[in-house]
C-alpha positions in Angstrom: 58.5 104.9 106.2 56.7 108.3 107.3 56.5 108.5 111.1 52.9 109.4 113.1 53.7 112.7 114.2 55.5 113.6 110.8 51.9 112.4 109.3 50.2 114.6 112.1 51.9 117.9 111.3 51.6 117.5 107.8 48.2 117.0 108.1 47.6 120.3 110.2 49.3 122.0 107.6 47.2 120.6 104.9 50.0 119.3 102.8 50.5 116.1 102.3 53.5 114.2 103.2 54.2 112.9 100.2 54.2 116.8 98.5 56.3 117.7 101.3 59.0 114.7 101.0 60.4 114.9 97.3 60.8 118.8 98.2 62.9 118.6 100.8 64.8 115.4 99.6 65.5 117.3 96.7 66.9 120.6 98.3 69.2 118.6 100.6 70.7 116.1 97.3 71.0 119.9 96.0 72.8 121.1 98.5 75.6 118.2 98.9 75.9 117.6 95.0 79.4 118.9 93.4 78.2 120.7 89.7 80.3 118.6 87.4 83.1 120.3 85.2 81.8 121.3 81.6 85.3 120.6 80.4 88.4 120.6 81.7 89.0 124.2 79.9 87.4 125.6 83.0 89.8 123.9 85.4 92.3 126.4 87.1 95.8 124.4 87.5 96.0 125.8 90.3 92.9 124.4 92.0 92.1 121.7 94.0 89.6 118.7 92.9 87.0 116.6 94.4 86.7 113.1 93.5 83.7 113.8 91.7 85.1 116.7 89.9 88.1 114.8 89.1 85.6 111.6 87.6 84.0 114.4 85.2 87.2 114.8 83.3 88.8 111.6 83.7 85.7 109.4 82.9 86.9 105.9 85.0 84.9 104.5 87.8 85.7 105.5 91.3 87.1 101.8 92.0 89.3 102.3 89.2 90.4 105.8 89.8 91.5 104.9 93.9 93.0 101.5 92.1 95.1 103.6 90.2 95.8 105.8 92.9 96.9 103.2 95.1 99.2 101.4 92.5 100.7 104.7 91.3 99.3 104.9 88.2 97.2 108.2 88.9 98.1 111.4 91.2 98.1 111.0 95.3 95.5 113.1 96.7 95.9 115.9 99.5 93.8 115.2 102.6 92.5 118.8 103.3 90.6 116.8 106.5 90.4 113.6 108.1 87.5 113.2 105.7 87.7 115.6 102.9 90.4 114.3 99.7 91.4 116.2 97.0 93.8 116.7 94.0 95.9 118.8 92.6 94.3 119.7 89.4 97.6 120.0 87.6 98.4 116.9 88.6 94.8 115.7 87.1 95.1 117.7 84.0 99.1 116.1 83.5 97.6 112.8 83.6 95.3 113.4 80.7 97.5 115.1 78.5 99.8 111.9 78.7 97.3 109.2 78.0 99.0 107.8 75.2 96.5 108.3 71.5 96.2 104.3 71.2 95.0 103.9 74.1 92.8 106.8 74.4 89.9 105.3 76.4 92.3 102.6 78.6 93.6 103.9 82.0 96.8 102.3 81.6 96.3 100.2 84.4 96.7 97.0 82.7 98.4 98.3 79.4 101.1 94.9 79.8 98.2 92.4 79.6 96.1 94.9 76.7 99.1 94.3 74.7 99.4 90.9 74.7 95.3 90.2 73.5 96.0 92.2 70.5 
């Protein structure tokens, strides 16, 4: 919903609202957006990671990734703020070099009841 006097100035500016909208909606998505990893080549160990830098090499869901955080099964995160979480991305890179090779695309989370459907 576009509000009167948003509708006003756009209008003495000769622009419409809704060429004016997308543009700045755009820029501030922009702005907030992590750039995804390429591969984890370009990780430094040394680094930190954000959830959805971490997500880019570790493809699981975000549910599933704090699921396995909580149980144990993936790294604990460093709070670097009360509302900024992190990893260490040698923890992050140690966890994909031991996924087991049969079960390549399975986090592991559930690996006792995987065995028993096969």
């Amino acid at each position: 919903m576009v509000h009167a006097a948003h509708v006003h100035r756009c209008m003495a500016m000769k622009k419409s609202c809704l060429e004016r909208e997308p543009v700045a909606a755009k820029a501030r998505q922009e702005k907030h957006q992590f750039k995804p990893l390429e591969s984890r080549q370009t990780v430094d160990p040394a680094g930190l990671l954000r959830l959805r830098q971490v997500l880019a090499i570790y493809p699981v869901s975000a549910s599933t990734w704090w699921n396995g955080v909580r149980s144990g099964h993936f790294p604990r995160p460093v709070k670097l703020s009360p509302n900024t979480t992190a990893w260490r991305a040698r923890d992050v890179l140690a966890l994909i070099e031991n996924v087991p090779e049969s079960r390549g695309a399975s986090t592991g989370l559930r690996a006792s009841q995987n065995d028993e459907h096969i």
